[in-house]
PDB file of N, CA, C and O in Angstrom, chain B, residues numbered from 101:
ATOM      1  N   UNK B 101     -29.180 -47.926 -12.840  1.00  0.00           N
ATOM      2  CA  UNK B 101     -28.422 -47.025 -13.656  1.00  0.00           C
ATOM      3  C   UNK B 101     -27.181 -46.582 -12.884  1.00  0.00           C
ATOM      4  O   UNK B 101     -27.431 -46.206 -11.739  1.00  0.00           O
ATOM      5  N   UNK B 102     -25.644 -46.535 -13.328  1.00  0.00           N
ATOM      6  CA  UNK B 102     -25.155 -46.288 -12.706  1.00  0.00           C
ATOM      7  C   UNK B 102     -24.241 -44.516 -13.132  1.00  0.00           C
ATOM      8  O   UNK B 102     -23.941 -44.054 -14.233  1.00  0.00           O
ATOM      9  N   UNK B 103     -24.052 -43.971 -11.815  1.00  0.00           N
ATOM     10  CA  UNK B 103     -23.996 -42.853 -11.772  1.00  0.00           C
ATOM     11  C   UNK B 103     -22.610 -42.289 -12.525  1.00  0.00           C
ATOM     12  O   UNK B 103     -21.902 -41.861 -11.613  1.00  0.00           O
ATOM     13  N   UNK B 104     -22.275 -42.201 -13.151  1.00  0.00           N
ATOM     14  CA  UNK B 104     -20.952 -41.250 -13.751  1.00  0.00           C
ATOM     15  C   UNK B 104     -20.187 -40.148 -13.215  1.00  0.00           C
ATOM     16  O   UNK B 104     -20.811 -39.099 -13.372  1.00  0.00           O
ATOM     17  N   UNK B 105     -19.029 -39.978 -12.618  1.00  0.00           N
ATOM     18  CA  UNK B 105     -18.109 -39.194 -12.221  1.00  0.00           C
ATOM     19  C   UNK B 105     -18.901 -37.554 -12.989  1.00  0.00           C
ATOM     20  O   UNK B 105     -19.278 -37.521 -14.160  1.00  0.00           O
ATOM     21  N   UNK B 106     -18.984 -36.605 -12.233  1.00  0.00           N
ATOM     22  CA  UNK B 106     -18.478 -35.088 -13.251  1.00  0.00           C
ATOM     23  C   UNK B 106     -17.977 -34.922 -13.713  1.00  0.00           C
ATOM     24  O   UNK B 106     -18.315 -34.292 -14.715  1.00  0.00           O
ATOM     25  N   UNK B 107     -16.212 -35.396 -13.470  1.00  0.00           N
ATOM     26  CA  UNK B 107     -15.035 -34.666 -13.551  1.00  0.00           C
ATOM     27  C   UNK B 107     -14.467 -36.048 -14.083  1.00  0.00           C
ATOM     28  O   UNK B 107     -14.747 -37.158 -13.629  1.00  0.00           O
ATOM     29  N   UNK B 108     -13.895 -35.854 -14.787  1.00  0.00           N
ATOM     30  CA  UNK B 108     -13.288 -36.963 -15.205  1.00  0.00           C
ATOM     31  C   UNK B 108     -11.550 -36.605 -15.171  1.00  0.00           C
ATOM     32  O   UNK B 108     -11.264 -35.912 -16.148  1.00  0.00           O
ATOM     33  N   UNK B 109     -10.544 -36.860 -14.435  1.00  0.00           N
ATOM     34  CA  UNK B 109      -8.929 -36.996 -13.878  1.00  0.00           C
ATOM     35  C   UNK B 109      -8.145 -37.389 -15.459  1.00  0.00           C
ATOM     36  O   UNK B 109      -7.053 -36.845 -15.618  1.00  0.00           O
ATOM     37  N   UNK B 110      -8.491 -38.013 -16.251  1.00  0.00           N
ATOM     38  CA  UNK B 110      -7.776 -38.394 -17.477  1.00  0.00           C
ATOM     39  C   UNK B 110      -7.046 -37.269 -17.935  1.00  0.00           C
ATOM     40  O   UNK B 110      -5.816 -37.227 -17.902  1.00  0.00           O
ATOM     41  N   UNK B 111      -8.057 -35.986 -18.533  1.00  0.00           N
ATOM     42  CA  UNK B 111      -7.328 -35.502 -18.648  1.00  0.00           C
ATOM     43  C   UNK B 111      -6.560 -34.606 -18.270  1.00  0.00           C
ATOM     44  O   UNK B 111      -5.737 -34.085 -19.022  1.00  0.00           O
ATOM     45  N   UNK B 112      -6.775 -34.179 -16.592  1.00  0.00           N
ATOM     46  CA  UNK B 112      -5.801 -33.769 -16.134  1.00  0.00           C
ATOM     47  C   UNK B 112      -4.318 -34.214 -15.857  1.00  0.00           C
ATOM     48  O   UNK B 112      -3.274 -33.596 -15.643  1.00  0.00           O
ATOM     49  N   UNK B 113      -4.772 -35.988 -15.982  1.00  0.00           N
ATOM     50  CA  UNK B 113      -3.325 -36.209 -15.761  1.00  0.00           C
ATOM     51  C   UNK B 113      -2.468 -36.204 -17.151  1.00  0.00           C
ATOM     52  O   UNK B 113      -1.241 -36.262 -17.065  1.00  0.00           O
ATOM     53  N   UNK B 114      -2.971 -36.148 -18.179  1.00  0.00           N
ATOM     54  CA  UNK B 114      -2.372 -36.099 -19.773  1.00  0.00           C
ATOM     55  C   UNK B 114      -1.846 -34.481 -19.616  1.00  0.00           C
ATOM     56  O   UNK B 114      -0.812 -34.170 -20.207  1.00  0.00           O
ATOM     57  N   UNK B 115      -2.317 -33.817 -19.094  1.00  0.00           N
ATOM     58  CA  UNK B 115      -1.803 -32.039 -19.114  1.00  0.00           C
ATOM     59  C   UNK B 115      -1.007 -32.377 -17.815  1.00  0.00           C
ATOM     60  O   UNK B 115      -0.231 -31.430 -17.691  1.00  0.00           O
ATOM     61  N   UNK B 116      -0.835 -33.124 -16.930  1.00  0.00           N
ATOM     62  CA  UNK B 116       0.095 -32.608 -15.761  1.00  0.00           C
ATOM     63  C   UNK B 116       1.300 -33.644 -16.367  1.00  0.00           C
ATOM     64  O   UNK B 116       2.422 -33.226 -16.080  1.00  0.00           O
ATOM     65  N   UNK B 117       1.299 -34.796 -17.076  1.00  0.00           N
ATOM     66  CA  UNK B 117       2.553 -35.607 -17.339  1.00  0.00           C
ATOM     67  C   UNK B 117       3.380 -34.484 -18.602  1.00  0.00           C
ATOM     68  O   UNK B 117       4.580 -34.244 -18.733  1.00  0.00           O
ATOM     69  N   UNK B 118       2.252 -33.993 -19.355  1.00  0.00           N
ATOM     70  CA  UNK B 118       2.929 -33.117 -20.187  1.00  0.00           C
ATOM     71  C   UNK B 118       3.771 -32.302 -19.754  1.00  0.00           C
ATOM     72  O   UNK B 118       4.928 -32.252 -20.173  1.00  0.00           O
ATOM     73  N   UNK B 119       3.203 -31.408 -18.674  1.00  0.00           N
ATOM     74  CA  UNK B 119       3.729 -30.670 -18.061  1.00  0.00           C
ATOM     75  C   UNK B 119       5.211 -31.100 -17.693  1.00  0.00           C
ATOM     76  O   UNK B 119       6.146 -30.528 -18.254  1.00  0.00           O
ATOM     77  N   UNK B 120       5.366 -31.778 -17.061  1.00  0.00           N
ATOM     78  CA  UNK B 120       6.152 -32.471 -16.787  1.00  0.00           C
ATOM     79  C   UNK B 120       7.528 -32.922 -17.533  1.00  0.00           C
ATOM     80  O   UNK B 120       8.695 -33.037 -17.157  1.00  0.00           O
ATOM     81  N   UNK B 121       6.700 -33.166 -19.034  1.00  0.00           N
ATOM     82  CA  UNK B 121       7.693 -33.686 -19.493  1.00  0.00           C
ATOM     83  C   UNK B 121       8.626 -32.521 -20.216  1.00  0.00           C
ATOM     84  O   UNK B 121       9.849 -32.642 -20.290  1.00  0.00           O
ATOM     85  N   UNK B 122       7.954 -31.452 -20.707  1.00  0.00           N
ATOM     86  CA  UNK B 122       7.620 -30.684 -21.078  1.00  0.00           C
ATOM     87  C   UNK B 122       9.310 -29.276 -19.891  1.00  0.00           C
ATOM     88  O   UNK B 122      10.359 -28.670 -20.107  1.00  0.00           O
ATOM     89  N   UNK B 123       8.479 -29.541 -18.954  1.00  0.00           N
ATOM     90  CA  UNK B 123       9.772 -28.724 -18.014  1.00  0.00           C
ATOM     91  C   UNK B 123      11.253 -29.629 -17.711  1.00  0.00           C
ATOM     92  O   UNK B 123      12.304 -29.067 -17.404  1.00  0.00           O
ATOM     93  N   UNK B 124      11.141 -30.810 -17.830  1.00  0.00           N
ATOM     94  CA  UNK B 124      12.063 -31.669 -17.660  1.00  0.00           C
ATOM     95  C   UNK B 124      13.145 -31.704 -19.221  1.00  0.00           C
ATOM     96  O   UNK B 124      14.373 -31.731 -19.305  1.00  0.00           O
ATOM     97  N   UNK B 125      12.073 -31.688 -20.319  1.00  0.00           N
ATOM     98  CA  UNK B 125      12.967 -31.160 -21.710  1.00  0.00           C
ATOM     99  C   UNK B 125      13.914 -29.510 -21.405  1.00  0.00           C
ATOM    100  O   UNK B 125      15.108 -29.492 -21.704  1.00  0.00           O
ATOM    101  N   UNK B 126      13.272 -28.269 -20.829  1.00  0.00           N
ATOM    102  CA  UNK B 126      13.749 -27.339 -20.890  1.00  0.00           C
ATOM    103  C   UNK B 126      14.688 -27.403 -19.681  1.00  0.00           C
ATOM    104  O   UNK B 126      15.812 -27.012 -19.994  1.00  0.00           O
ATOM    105  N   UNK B 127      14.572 -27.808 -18.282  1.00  0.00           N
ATOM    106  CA  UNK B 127      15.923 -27.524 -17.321  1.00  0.00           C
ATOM    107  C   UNK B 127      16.694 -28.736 -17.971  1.00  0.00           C
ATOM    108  O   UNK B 127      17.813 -28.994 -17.527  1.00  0.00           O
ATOM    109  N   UNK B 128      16.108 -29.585 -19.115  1.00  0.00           N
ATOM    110  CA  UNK B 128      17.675 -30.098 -19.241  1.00  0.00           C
ATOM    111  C   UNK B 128      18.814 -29.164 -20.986  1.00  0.00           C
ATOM    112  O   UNK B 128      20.026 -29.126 -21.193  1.00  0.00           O
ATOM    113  N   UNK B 129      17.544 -28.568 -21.865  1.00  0.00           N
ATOM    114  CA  UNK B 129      18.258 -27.578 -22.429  1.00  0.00           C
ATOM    115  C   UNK B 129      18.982 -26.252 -21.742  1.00  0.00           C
ATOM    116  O   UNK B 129      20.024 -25.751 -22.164  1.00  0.00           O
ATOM    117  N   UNK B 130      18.114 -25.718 -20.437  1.00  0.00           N
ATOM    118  CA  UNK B 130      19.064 -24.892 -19.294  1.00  0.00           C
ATOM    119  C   UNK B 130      20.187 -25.185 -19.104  1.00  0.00           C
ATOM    120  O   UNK B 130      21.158 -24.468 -19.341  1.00  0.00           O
ATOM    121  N   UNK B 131      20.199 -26.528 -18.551  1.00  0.00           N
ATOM    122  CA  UNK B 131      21.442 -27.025 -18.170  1.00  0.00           C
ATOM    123  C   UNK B 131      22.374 -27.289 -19.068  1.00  0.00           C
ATOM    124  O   UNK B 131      23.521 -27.069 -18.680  1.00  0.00           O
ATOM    125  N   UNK B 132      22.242 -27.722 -20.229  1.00  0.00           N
ATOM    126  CA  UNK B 132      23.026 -27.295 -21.470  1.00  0.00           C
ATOM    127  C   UNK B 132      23.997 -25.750 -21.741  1.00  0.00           C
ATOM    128  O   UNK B 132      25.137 -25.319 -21.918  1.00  0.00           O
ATOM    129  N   UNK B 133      22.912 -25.459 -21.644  1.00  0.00           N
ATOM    130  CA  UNK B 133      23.568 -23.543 -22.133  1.00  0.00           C
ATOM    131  C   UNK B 133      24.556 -23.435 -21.199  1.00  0.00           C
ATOM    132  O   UNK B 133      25.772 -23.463 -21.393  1.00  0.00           O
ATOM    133  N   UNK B 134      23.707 -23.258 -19.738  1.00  0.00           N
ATOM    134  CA  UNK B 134      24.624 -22.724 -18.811  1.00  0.00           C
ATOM    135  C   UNK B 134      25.988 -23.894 -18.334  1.00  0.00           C
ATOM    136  O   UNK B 134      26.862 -23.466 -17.580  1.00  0.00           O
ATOM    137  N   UNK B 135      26.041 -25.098 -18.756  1.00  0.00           N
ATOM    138  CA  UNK B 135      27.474 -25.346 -18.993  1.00  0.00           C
ATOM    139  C   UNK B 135      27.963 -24.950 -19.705  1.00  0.00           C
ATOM    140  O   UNK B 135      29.112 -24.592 -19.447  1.00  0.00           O
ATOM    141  N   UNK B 136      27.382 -24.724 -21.206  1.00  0.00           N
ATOM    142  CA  UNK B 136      28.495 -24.601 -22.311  1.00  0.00           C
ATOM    143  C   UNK B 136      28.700 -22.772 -21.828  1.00  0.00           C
ATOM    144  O   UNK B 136      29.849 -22.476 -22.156  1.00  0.00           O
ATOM    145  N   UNK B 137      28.021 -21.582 -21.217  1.00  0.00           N
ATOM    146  CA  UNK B 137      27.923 -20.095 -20.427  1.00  0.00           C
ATOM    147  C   UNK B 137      29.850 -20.435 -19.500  1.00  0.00           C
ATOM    148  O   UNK B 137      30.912 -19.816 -19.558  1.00  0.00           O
ATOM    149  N   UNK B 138      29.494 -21.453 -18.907  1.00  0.00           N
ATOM    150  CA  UNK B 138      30.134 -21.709 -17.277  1.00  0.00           C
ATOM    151  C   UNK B 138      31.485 -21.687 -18.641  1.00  0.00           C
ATOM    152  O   UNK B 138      32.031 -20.584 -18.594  1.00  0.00           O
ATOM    153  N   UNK B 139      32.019 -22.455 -19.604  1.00  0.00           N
ATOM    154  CA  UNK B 139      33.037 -22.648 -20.639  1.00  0.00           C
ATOM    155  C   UNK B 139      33.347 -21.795 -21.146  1.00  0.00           C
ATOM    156  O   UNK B 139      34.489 -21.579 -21.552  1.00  0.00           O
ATOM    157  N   UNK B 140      32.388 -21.085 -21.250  1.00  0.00           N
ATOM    158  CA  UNK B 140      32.490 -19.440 -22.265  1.00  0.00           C
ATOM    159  C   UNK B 140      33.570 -18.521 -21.531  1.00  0.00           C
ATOM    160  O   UNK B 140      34.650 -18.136 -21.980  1.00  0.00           O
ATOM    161  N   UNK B 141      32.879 -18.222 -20.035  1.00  0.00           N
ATOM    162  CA  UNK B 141      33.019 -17.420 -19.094  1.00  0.00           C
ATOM    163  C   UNK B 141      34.422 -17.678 -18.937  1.00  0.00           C
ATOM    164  O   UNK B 141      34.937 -16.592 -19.199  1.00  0.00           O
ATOM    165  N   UNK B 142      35.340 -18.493 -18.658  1.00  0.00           N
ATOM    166  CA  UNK B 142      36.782 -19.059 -18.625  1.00  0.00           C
ATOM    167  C   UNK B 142      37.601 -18.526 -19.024  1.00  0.00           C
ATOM    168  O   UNK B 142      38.734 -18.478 -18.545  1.00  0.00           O
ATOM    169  N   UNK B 143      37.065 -17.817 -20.344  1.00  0.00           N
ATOM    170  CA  UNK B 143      37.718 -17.462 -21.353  1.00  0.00           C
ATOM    171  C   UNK B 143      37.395 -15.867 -21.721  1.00  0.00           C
ATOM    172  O   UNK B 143      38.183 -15.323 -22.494  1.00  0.00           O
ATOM    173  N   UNK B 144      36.372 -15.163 -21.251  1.00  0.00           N
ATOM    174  CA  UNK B 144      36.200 -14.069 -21.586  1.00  0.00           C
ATOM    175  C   UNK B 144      35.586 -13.064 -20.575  1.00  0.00           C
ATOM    176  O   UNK B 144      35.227 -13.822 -19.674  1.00  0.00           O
ATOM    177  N   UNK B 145      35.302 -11.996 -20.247  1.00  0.00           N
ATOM    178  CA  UNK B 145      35.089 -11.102 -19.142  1.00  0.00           C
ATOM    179  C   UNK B 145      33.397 -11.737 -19.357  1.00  0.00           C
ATOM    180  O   UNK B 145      32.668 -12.467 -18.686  1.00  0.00           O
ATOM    181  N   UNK B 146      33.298 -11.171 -20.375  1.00  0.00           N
ATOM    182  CA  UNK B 146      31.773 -11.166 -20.732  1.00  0.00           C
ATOM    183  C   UNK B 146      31.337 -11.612 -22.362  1.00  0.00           C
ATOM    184  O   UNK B 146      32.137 -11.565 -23.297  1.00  0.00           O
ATOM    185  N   UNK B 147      29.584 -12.147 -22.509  1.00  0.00           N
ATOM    186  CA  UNK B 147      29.280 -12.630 -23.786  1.00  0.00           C
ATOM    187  C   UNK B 147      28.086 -11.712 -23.852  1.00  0.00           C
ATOM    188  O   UNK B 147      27.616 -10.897 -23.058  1.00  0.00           O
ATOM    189  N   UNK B 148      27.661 -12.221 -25.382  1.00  0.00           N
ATOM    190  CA  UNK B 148      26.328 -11.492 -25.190  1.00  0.00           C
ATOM    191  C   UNK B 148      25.547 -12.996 -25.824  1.00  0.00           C
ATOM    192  O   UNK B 148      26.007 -13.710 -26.715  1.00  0.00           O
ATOM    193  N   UNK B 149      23.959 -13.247 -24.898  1.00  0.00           N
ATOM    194  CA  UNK B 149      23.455 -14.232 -25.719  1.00  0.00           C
ATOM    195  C   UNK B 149      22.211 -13.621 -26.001  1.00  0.00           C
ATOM    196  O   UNK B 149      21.693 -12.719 -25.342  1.00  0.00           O
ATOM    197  N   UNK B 150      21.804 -14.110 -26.921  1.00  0.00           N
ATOM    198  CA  UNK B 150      20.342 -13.086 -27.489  1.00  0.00           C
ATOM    199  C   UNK B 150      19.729 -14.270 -28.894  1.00  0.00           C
ATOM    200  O   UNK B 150      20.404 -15.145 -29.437  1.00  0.00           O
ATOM    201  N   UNK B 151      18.706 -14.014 -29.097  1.00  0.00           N
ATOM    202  CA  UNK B 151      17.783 -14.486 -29.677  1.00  0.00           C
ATOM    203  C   UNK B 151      17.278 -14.054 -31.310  1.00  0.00           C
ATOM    204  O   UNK B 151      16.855 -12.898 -31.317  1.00  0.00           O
ATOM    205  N   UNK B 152      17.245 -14.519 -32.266  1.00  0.00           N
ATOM    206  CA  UNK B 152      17.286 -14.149 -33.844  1.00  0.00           C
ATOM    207  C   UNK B 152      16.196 -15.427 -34.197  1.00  0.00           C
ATOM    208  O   UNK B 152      16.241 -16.595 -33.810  1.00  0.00           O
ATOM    209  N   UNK B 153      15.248 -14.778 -35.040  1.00  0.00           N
ATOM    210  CA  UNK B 153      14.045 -15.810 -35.642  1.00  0.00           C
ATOM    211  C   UNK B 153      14.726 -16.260 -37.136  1.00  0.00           C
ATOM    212  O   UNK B 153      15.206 -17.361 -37.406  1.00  0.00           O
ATOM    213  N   UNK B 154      14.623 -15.110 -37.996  1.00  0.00           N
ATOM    214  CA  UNK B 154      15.679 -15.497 -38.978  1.00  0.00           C
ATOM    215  C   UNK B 154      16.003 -14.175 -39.251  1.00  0.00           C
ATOM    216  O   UNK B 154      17.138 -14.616 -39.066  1.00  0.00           O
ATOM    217  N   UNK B 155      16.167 -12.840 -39.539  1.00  0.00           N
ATOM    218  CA  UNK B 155      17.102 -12.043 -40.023  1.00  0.00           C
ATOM    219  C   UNK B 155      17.074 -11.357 -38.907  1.00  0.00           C
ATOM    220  O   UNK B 155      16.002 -11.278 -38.308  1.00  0.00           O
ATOM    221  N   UNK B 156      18.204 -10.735 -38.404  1.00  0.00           N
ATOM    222  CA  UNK B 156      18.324  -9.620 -36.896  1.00  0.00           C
ATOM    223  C   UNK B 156      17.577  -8.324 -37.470  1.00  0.00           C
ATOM    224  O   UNK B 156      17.678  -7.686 -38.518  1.00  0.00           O
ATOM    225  N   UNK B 157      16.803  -8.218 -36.353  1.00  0.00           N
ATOM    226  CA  UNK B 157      16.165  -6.582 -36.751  1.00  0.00           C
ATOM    227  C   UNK B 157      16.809  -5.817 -35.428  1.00  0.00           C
ATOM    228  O   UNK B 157      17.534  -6.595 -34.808  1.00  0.00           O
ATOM    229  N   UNK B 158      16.750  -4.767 -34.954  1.00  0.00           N
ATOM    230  CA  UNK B 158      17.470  -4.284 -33.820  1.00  0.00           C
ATOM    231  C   UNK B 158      17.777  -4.902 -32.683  1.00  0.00           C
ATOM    232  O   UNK B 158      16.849  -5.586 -32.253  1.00  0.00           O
ATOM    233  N   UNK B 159      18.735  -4.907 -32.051  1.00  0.00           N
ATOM    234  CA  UNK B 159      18.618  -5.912 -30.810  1.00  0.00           C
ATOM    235  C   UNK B 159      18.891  -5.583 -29.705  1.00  0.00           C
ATOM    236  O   UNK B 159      20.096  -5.706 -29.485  1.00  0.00           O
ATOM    237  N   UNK B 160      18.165  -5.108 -28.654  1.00  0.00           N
ATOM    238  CA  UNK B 160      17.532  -4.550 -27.627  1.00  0.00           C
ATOM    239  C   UNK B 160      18.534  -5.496 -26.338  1.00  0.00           C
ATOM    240  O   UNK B 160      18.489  -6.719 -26.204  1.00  0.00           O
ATOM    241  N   UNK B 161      19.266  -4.674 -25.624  1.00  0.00           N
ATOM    242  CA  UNK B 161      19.813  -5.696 -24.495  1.00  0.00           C
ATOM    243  C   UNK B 161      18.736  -5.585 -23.606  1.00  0.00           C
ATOM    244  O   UNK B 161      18.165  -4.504 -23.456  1.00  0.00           O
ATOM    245  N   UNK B 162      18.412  -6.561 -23.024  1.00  0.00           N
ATOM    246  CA  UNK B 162      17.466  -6.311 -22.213  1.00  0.00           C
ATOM    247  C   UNK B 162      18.252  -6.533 -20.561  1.00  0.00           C
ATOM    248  O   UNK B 162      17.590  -6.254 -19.561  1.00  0.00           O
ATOM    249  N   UNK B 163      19.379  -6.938 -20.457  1.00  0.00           N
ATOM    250  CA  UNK B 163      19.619  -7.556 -18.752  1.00  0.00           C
ATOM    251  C   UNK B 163      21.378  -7.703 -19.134  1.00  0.00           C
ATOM    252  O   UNK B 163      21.974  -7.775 -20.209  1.00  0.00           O
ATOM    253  N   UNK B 164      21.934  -7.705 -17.418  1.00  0.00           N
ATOM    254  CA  UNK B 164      23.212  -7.680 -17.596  1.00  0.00           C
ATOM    255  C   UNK B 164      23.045  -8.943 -16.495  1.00  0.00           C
ATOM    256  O   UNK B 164      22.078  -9.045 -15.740  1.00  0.00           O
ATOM    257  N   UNK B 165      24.050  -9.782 -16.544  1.00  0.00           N
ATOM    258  CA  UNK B 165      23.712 -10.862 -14.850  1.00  0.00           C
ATOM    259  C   UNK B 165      25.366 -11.182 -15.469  1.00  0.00           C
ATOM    260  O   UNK B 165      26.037 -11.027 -16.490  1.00  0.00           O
ATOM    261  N   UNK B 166      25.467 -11.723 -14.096  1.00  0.00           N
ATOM    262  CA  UNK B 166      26.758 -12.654 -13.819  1.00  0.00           C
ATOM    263  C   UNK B 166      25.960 -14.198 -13.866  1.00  0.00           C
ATOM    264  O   UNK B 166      24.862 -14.744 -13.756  1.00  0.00           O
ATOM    265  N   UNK B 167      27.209 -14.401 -14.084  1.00  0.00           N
ATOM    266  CA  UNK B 167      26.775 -16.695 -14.528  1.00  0.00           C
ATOM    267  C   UNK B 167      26.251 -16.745 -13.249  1.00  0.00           C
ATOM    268  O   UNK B 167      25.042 -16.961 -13.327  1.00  0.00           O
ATOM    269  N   UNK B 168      26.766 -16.602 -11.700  1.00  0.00           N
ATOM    270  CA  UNK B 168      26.626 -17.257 -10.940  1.00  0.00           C
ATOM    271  C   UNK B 168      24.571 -16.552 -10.622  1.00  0.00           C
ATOM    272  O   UNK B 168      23.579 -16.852  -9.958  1.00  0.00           O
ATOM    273  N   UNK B 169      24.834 -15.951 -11.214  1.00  0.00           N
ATOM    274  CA  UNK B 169      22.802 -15.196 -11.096  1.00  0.00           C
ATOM    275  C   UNK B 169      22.032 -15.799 -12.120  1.00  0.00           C
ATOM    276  O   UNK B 169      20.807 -15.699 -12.048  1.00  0.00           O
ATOM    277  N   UNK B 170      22.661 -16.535 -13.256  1.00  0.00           N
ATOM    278  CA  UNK B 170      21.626 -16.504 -14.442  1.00  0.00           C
ATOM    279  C   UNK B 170      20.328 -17.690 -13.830  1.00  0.00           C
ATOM    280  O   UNK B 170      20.271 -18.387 -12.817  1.00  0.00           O
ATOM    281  N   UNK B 171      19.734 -17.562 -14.575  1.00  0.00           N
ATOM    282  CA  UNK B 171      18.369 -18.156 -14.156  1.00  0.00           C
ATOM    283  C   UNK B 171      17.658 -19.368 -15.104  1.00  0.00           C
ATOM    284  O   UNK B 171      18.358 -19.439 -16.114  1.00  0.00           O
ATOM    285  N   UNK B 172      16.777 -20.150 -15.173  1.00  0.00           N
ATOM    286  CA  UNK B 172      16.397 -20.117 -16.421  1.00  0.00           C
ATOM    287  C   UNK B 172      15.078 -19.431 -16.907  1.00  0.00           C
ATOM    288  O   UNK B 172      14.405 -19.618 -17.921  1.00  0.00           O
ATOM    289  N   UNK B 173      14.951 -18.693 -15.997  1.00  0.00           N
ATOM    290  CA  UNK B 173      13.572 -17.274 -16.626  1.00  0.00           C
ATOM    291  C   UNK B 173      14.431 -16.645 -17.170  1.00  0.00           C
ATOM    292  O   UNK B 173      14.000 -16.254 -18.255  1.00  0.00           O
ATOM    293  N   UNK B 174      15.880 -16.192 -16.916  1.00  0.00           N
ATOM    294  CA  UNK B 174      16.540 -15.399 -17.599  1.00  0.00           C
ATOM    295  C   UNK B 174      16.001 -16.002 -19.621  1.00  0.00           C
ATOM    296  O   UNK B 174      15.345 -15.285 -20.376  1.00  0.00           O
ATOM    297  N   UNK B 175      16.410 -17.085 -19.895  1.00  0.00           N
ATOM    298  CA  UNK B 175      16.351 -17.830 -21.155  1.00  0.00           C
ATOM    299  C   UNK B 175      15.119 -17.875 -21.503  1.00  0.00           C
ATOM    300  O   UNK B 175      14.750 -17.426 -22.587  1.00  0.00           O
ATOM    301  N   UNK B 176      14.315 -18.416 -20.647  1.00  0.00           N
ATOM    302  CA  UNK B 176      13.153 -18.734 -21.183  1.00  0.00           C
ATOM    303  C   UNK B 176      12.026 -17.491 -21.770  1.00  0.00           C
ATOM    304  O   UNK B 176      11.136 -17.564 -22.618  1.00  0.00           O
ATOM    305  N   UNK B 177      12.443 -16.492 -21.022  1.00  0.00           N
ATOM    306  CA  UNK B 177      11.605 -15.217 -21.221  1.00  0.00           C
ATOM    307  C   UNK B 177      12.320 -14.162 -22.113  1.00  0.00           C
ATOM    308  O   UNK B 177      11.952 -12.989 -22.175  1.00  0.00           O
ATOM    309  N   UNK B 178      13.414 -14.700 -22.825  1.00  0.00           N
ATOM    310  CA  UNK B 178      14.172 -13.918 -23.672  1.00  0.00           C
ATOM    311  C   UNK B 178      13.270 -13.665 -24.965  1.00  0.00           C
ATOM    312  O   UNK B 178      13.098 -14.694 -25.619  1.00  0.00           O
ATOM    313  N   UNK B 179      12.822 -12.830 -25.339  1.00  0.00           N
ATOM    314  CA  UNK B 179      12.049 -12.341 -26.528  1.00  0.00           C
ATOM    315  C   UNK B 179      12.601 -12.694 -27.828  1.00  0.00           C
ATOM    316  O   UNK B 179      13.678 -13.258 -27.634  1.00  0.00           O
ATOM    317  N   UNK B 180      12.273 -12.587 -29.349  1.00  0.00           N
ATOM    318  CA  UNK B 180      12.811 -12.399 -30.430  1.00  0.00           C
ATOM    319  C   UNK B 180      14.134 -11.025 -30.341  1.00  0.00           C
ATOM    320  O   UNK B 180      14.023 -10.205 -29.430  1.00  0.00           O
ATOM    321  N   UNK B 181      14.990 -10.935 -31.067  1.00  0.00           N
ATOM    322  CA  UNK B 181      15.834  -9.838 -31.188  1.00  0.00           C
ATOM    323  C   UNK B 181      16.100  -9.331 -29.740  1.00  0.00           C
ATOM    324  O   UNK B 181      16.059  -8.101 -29.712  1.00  0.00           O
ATOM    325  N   UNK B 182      16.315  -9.795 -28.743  1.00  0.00           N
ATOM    326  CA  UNK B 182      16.368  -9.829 -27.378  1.00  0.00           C
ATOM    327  C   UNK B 182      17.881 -10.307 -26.889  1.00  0.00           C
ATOM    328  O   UNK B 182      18.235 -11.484 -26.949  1.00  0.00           O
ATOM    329  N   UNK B 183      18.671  -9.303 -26.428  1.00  0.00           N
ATOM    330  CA  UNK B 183      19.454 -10.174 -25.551  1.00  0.00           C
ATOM    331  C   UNK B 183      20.118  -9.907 -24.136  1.00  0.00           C
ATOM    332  O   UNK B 183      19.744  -8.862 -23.603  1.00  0.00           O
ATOM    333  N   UNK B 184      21.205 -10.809 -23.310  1.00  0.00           N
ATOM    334  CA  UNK B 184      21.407 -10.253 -22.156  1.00  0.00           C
ATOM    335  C   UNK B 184      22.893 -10.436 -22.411  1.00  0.00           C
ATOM    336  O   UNK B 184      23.490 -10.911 -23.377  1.00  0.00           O
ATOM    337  N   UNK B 185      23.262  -9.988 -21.412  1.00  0.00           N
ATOM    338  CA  UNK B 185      24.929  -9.966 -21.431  1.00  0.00           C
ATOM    339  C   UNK B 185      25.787 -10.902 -20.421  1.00  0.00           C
ATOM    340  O   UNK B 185      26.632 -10.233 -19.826  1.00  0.00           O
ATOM    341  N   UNK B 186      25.789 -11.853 -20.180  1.00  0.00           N
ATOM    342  CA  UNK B 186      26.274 -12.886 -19.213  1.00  0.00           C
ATOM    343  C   UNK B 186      27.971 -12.255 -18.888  1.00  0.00           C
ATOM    344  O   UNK B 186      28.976 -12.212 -19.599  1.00  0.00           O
ATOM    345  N   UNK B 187      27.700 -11.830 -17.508  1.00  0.00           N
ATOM    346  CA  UNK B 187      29.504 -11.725 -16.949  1.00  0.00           C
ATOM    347  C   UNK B 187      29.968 -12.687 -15.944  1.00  0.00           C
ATOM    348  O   UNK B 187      29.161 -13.482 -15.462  1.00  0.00           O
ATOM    349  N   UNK B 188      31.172 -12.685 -15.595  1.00  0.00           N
ATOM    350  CA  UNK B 188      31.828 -13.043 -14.679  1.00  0.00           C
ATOM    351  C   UNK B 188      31.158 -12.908 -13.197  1.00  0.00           C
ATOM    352  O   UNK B 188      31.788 -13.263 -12.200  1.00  0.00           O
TER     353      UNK B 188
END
């Protein structure tokens, strides 16, 4: 009779490629924003970017940063009706 693994690796590696693919989709939407941020900035002291599901209900600034600080926890952890103020 032969003995069978406990643990079977399959599907950890299906949750770690996800993972993967998964963070590799978002620092490349990061990297999106904060070029088209870096274009903005050129042109104005300051923006505001913030977050709407579909109708604005109050909108709460939550953070002030300069481009050269933004993050992408800044984005990623931005709430509904949420926003920050990107400066110079």
């Amino acid at each position: 009779m032969t003995e069978l693994p406990n643990e079977s690796s399959v599907i950890g590696e299906v949750i770690a490629r996800t993972e993967k693919e998964t963070y590799v989709k978002n620092l490349a939407e990061y990297n999106s924003y904060y070029k088209l941020f870096c274009d903005i900035i050129k042109y104005v002291p300051s923006f505001i970017f913030c977050t709407i599901w579909s109708e604005p209900n109050e909108l709460k600034n939550v953070k002030t940063i300069g481009i050269n600080s933004l993050l992408i926890d800044d984005l990623a952890f931005l709430d509904y009706d949420e926003m920050i103020c990107i400066t110079k």
